[in-house]
C-alpha positions as CSV (number, residue, x, y, z in Angstrom):
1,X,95.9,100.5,86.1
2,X,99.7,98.6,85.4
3,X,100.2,98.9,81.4
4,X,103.8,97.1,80.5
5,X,105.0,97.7,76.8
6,X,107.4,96.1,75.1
7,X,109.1,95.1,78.5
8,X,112.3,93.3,78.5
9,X,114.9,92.6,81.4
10,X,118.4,91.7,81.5
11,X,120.6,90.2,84.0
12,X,124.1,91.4,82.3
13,X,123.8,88.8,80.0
14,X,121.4,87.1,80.5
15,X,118.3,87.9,79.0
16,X,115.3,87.1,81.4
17,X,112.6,88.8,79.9
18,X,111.5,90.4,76.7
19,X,108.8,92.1,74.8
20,X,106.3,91.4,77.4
21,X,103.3,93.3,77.8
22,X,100.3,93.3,80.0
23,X,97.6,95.5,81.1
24,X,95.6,95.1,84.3
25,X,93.2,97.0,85.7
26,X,91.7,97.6,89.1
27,X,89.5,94.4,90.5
28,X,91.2,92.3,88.6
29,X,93.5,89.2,89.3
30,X,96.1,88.2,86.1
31,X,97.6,84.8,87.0
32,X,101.3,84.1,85.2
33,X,102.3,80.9,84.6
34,X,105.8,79.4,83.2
35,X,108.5,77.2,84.4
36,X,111.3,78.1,86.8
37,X,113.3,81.0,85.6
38,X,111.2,82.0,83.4
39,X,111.4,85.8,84.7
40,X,108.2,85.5,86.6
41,X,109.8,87.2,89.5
42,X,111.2,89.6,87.7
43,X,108.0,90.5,85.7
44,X,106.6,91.1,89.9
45,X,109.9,93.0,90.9
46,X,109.1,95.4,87.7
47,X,105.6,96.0,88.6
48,X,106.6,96.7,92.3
49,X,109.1,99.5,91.3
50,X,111.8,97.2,92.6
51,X,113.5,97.2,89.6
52,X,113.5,99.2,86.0
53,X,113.5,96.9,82.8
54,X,115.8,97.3,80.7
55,X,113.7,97.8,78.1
56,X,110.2,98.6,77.4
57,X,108.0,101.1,79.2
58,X,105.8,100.8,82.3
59,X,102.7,102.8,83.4
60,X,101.7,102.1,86.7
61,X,98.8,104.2,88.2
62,X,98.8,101.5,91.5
63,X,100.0,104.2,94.3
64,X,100.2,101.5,97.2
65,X,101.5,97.6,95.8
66,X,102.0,94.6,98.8
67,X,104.1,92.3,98.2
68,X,103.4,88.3,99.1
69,X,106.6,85.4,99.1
70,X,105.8,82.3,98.7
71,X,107.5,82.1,102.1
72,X,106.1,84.0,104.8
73,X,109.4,85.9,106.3
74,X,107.8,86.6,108.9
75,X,110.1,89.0,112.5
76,X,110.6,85.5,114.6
77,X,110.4,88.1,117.5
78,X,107.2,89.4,117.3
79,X,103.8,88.1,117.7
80,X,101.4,87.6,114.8
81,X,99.5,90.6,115.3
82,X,103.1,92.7,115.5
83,X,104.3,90.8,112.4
84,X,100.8,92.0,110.7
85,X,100.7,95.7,111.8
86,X,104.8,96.1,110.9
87,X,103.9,97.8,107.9
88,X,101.7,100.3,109.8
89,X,103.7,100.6,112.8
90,X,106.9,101.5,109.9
91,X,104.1,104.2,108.0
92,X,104.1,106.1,112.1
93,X,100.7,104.8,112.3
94,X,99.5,104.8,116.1
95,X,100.0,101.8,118.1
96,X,96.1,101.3,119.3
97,X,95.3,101.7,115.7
98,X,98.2,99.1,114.9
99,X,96.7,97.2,117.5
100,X,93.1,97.3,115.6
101,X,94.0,96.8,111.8
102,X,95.8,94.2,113.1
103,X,93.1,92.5,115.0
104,X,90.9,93.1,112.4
105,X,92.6,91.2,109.6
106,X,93.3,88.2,112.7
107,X,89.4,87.6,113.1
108,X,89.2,87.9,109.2
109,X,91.5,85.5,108.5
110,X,90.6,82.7,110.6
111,X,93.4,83.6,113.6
112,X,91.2,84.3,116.5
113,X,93.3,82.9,119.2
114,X,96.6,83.8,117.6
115,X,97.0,87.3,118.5
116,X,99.6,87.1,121.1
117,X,101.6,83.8,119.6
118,X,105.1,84.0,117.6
119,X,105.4,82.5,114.3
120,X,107.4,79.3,115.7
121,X,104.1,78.8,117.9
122,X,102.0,79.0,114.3
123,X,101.3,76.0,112.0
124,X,102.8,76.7,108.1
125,X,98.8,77.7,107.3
126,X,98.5,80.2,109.7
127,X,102.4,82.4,108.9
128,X,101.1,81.7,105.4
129,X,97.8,83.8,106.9
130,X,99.9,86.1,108.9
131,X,102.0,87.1,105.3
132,X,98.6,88.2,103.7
133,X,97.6,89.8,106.8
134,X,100.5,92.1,106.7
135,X,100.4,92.7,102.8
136,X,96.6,93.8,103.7
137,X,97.2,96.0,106.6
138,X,98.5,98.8,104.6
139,X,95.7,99.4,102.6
140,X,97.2,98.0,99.3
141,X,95.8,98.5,95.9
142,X,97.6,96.4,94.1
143,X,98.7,92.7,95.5
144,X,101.7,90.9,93.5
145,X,101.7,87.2,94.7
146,X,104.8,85.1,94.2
147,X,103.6,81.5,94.5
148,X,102.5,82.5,97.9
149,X,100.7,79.0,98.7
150,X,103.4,76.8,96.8
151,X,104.7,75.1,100.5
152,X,101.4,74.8,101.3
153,X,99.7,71.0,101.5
154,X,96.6,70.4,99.1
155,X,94.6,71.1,101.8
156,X,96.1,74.1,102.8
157,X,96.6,75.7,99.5
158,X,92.5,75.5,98.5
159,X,91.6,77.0,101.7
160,X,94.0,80.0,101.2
161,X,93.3,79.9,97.3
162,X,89.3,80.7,98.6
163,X,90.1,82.7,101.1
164,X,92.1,85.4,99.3
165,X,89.8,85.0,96.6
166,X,86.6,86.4,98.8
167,X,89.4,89.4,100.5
168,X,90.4,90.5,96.9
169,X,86.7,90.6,95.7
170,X,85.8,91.9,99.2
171,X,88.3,94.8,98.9
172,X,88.2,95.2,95.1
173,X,92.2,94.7,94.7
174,X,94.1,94.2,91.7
175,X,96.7,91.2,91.4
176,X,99.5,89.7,89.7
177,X,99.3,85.9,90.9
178,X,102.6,83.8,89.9
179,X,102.1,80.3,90.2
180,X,103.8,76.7,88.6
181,X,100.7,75.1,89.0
182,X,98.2,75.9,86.0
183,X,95.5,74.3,88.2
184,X,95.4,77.2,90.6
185,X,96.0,79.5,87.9
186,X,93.1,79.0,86.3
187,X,91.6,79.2,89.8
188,X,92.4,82.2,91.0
189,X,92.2,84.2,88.0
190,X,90.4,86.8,85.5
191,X,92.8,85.7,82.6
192,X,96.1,84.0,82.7
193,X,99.5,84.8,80.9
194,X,101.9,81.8,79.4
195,X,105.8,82.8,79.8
196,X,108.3,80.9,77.7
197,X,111.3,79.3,78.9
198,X,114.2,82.1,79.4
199,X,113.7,84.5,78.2
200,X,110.4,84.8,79.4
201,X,108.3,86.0,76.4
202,X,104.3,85.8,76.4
203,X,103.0,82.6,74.3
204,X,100.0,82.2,75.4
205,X,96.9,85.1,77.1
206,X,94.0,83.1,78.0
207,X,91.1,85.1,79.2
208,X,89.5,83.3,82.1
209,X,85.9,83.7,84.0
210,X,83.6,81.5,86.4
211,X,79.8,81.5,85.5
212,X,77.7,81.9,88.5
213,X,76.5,78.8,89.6
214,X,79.1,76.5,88.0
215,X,80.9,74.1,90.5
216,X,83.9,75.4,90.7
217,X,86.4,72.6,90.5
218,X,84.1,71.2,87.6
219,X,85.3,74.7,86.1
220,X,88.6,74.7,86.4
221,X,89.2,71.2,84.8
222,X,87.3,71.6,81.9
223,X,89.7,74.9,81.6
224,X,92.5,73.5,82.1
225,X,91.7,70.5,79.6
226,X,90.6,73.1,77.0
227,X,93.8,75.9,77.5
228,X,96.2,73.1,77.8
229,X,97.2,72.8,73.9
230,X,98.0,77.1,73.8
231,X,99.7,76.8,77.0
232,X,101.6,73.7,76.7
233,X,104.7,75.3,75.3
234,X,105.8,77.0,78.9
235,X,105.9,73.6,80.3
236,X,108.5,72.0,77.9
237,X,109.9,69.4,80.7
């Protein structure tokens, strides 16, 4: 599991965040929330190891986190099945096997057909596909998500909200899910943390969860109705 304490992060100074903390165990998907510069990145960077607060503690038992950008950044130079096995190929893994977690993922993600084509070839849906391919082709246990499907068209952004939905149930992964848009928030997951404006301090921890059977969408705006007054405060503008 990822246990933050107390965690706080300064950029010389400027504060970003402070007294922060968060628990989330495996299976389970904690969607942040907050305005721009907030410190939501920074809260991901921390949980990847990419950077030490500068205060607080952190207990992370996650051995293998994947990273997601909300812009795909994907090698223009290689193919989409080369873009999704470059995490295995840079872990020595074999080419053939490359070749075969990589073709995997393709089939599972609705790229059949797309193997062999380079990412100016690909509509913004499919690099967006090819991304979370290659977070998933290591084997992650732990998937941080930064606004991943914020470029994304309405139509666009539900498929790919469902569609890593069903791989992080399917694969039993833990995620941090950073979004603007408390919509998708409350869509995507098992409870939802409210940042303040800078410095980004927890005012809101909403715990969230489907019944079987509901209609979705029905769901989520009767939840987003009934949240909005504790969570109101990290949208001031």
């Amino acid at each position: 599991m990822l246990t933050m304490t107390g965690v706080g992060h300064d950029y010389g100074s400027v504060r970003a965040l402070d007294g922060v903390d968060l628990l989330l165990e495996p299976g389970r998907i904690i969607a942040i929330v907050g305005q721009s510069g907030c410190g939501k990145t920074t809260l991901l960077q921390i949980a990847a190891g990419l950077i030490a607060p500068t205060r607080g503690r952190v207990e992370n038992r996650f051995r293998r986190p994947a990273y997601v950008f909300q812009e795909p950044r994907l090698l223009p130079w290689r193919t989409a099945w080369q873009n999704i096995a470059f995490g295995l190929k840079a872990q020595g893994a074999p080419p053939a096997a490359q070749r075969r977690a990589a073709e995997a993922l393709i089939e599972r993600l609705g790229l059949t057909g797309a193997a062999d084509m380079f990412p100016h070839e690909l509509s913004g849906g499919m690099r967006q596909r090819v991304a979370l391919g290659r977070a998933l082709a290591t084997e992650p246990d732990l998937l941080l998500l930064d606004e991943p499907f914020g470029a994304l068209d309405p139509g666009l952004r539900a498929g790919m909200q469902r569609l890593l939905l069903d791989l992080l149930a399917e694969r039993r992964l833990a995620a941090l899910f950073v979004t603007h848009d408390l919509t998708e928030a409350v869509r995507m997951g098992d409870e939802l943390i409210a940042l303040s404006p800078a410095p980004g301090r927890v005012i809101a921890r909403v715990a969230l969860g489907r019944t079987p059977g509901t209609d979705a969408d029905a769901y989520v705006h009767r939840t987003v109705a009934a949240i909005w007054p504790q969570v109101s405060a990290a949208y001031p503008d």
